[in-house]
N, C-alpha and C positions, 0 to 999 in steps of 0.2 A: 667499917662503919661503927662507930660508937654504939654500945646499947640503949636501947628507948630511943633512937632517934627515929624516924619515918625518912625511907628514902627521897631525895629533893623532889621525885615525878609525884610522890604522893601529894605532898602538900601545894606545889605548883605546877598543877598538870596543863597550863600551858606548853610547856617546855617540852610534852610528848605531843602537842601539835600542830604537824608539821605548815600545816593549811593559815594558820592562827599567826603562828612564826613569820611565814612568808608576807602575811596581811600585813603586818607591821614593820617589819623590818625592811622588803624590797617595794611593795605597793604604797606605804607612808612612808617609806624613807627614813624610819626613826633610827638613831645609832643604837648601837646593841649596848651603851652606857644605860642610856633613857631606857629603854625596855627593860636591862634588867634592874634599873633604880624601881619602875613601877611593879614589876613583880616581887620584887622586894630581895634580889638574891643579886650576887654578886656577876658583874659583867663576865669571868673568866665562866661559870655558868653557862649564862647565855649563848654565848659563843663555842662554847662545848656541844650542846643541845642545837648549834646551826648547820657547824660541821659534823653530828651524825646525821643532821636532814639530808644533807646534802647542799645547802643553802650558799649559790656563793658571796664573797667578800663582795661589798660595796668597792666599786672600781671608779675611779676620777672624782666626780663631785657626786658623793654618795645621797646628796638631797636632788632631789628630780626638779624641785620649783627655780631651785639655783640654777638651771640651767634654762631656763624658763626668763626671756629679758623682758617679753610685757606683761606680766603676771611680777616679776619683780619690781621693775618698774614703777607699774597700777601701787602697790602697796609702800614701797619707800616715797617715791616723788609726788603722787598723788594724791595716797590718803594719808600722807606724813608721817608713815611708822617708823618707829627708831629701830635700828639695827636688832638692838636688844626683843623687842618688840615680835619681829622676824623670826629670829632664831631659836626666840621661845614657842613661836606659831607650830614653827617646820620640825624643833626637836633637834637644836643643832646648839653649837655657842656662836658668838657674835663675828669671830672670825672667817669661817667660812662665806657669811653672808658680805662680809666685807670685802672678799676676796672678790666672790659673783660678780657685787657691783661694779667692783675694778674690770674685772676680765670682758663684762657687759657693755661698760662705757657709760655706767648711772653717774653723775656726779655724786662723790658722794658730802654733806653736809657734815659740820663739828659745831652741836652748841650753836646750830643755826647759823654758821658760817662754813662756805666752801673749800674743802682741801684746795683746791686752786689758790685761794687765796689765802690762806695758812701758808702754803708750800712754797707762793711765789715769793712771801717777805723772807721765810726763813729761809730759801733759798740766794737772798739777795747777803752777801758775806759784809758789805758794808752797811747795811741796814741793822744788820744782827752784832754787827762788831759798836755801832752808834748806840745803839739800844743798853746793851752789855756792858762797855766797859766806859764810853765816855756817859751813860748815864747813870751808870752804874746802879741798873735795874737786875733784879734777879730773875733767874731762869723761869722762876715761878709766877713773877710778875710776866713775864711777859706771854707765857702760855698762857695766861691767865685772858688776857687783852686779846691771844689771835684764838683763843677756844681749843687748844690741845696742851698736852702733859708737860710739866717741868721736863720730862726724862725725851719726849721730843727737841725743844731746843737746844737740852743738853748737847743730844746727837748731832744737832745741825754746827752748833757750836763747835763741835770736836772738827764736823767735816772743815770745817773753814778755818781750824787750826785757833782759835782764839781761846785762848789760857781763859782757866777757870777760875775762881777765886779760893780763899779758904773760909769756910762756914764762919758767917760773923761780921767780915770783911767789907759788907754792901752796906750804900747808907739807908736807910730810913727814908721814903717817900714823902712828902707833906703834903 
């Protein structure tokens, strides 16, 4: 240890306990990024100080509410929270909750349209090939119009084999 520093348990005596640790990490569900962002010390920390508790690893869906379908549910469908919304609540990123939903069977909404209906045009290979190259709309235009990422079409695009253009190449919509 460097001199003049103060060992980390000094200044962040959370981290020696063990009761505290548990509260937050397996009873809240927080990832051991979040806890140690709010303690102010770096994750590899954290997770030092879990596994001398004895603390084990968050196993499967490490947030408890995600596995939870009317309690998820009540909060995306009901009271219209955004994903981001979610996973800022429970202490996760946006993925995870995204995932719940899927595994749950919540529909989930894009920009207040349904992946159903996103997935079913960009699924449809002649839909996307009419779109694409005889209107000669961009990737961006047209996630734009079903409410998901240029880098989505792109991909549907690819699956259904329709050449891409070169940057430039598109007309100008009027």
């Amino acid at each position: 240890m460097p001199r003049g520093r103060k060992p980390i348990i000094d200044t962040i005596p959370q981290l020696d306990d063990k009761k505290w640790m548990e509260e937050q990490y397996v009873n809240q569900a927080k990832t051991g990024r979040t806890i140690a962002s709010e303690l102010g010390c770096h994750s590899s920390t954290f997770y030092r100080y879990r596994s001398k508790h004895g603390i084990p690893k968050h196993k499967g869906t490490r947030i408890l509410a995600l596995r939870d379908k009317d309690w998820l549910q009540h909060q995306y469908a009901e009271l219209g929270k955004t994903m981001q919304e979610i996973a800022d609540e429970i202490g996760c990123s946006v993925q995870p909750v995204a995932k719940a939903l899927h595994r749950l069977g919540i529909e989930i909404c894009l920009r207040g349209k349904h992946y159903s209906v996103i997935f079913t045009k960009l699924e449809d290979a002649e839909w996307l090939a009419e779109q694409y190259v005889e209107l000669n709309r961009t990737d961006q235009s047209i996630g734009d119009e079903l409410g998901c990422t240029r880098a989505n079409v792109q991909l549907w695009r690819k699956k259904h084999g329709i050449q891409g253009r070169r940057v430039g190449r598109h007309l100008t919509a009027s």
